[in-house]
N, C-alpha and C positions, 0 to 999 in steps of 0.2 A: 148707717146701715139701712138694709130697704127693710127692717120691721118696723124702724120709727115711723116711715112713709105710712104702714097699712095701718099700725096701731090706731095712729089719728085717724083715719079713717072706719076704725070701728073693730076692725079686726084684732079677737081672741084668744086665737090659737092658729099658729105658725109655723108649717110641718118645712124643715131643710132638707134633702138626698143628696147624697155623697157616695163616691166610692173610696175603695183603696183596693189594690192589686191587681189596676187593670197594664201593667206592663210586665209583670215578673213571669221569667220562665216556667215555673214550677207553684203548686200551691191554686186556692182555691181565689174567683173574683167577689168579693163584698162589699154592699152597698148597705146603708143608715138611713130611717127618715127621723130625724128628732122633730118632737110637734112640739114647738115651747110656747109659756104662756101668756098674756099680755101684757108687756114691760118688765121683762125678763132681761136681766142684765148678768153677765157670766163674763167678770172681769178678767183677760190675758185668751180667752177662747180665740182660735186663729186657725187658718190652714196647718193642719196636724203634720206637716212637711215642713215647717217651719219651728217645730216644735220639738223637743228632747224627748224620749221614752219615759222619764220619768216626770215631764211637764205634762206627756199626756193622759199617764195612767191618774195626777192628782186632778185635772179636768174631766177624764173621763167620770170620778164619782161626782163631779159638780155637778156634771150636766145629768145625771143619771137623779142627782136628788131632787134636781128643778125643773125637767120636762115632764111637760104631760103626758107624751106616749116615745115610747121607742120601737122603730121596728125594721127586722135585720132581714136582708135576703142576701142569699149566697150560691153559686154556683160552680159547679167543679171541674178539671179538665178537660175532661172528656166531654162535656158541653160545651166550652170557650171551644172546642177542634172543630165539633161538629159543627156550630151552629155562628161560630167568629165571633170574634170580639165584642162589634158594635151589638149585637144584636143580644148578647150575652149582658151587655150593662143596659141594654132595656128593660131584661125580664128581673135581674136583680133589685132593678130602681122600682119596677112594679110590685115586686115581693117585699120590700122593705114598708112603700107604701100603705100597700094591703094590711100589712101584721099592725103596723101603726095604728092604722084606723079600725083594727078590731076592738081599739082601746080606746082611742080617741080622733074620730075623724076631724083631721085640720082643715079650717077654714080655708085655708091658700096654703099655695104650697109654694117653692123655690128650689129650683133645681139647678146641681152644676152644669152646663152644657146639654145634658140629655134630653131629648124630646122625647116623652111617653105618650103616646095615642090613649084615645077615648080615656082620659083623664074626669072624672067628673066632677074635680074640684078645680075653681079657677087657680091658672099656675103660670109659672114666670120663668122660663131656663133662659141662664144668662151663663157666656163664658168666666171662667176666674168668682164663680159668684161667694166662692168661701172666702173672698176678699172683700163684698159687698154685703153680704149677709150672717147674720149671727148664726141662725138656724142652720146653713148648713156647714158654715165651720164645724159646729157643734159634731155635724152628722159626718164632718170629715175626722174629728177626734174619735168618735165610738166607731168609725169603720175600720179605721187605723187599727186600734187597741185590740179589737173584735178579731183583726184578722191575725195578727202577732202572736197573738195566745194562741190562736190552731198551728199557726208554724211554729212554737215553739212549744207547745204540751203535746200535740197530736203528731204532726207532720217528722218532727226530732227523733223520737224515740221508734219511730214506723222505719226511718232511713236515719241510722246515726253514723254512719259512713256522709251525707252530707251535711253541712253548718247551716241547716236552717233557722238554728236560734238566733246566727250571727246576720245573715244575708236577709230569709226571711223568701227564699227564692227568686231575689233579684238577677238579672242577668251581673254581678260584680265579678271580677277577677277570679275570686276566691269559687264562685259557684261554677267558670266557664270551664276553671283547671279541675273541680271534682268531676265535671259531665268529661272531664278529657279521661280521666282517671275511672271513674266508674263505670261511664254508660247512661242511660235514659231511663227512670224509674216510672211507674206509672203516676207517679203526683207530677210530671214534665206534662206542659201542654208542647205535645209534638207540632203542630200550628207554629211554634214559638222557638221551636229546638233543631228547626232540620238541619241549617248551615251550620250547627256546633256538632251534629252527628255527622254529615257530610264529613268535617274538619276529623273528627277521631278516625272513620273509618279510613279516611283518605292519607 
């Protein structure tokens, strides 16, 4: 993992950012920074994709008892429309950052893929990096977990004509045949939905 790399080198605290829900139709985008602390070891932590529901919720209190700082930002559909994707997992990587470092600014940071401008902490974004780094597996567990529980406490019971507890607002079978059967609700990033409204209307 690249925290062994920094450790030896001195470094303290080690912030990872992660997302989860940057493809699903429906539902909000959330990003993690976990700042863990030096020689932090969080045996079975992984890409939360690779991971059971109930692997991640007994990881999620691991990593919740042993990082330094956690910090969530999240953003909702009608921003992913306006302002697109990519540019939506900038502002969430910056939000999760920010709340991080109101607790404990990390020394380096490690990013999945994202490139955040005027960063003022030195910082590393590598593709696949929850496969190279502890820290943001970690951030890919608490974004996962993070976003589940809104689709399924918040999102569920707002529209329970959809299985957001099951899907979780992915584009699966099950979600393509309710938008066939229902329509477009406002938790749809329409960005994400037009060929499946096309398809109903047509």
């Amino acid at each position: 993992m690249i925290e062994e790399f920094l450790w030896e080198r001195g470094y303290s605290s080690i912030g990872g950012v992660d997302e989860a829900g940057r493809g699903p139709l429906a539902g909000p985008l959330v990003a993690a920074c976990v700042v863990l602390p030096r020689y932090c070891y969080l045996p079975g932590v992984r890409d939360s994709k690779s991971l059971s529901p109930s692997q991640r919720e007994k990881l999620y209190r691991e990593i919740c008892s042993s990082s330094l700082a956690i910090g969530i930002g999240m953003v909702g559909e009608r921003f992913i429309d306006a302002a697109g994707i990519e540019k939506a997992n900038v502002f969430v990587f910056q939000e999760a950052i920010y709340r991080a470092s109101s607790s404990r600014f990390p020394e380096f940071l490690i990013l999945d893929w994202v490139k955040v401008p005027f960063l003022q902490t030195p910082s590393l974004s590598l593709p696949q990096a929850e496969s190279k780094s502890l820290a943001v597996a970690a951030a890919s567990v608490v974004a996962k977990v993070f976003r589940d529980e809104i689709m399924e406490n918040f999102y569920q019971p707002l529209f329970p004509h959809y299985s957001f507890s099951q899907h979780k607002g992915y584009g699966t079978s099950l979600h393509r045949r309710e938008i066939e059967e229902w329509g477009l609700e406002d938790c749809h990033r329409l960005s994400f939905c037009r060929k499946y409204e096309k398809q109903r209307q047509g």
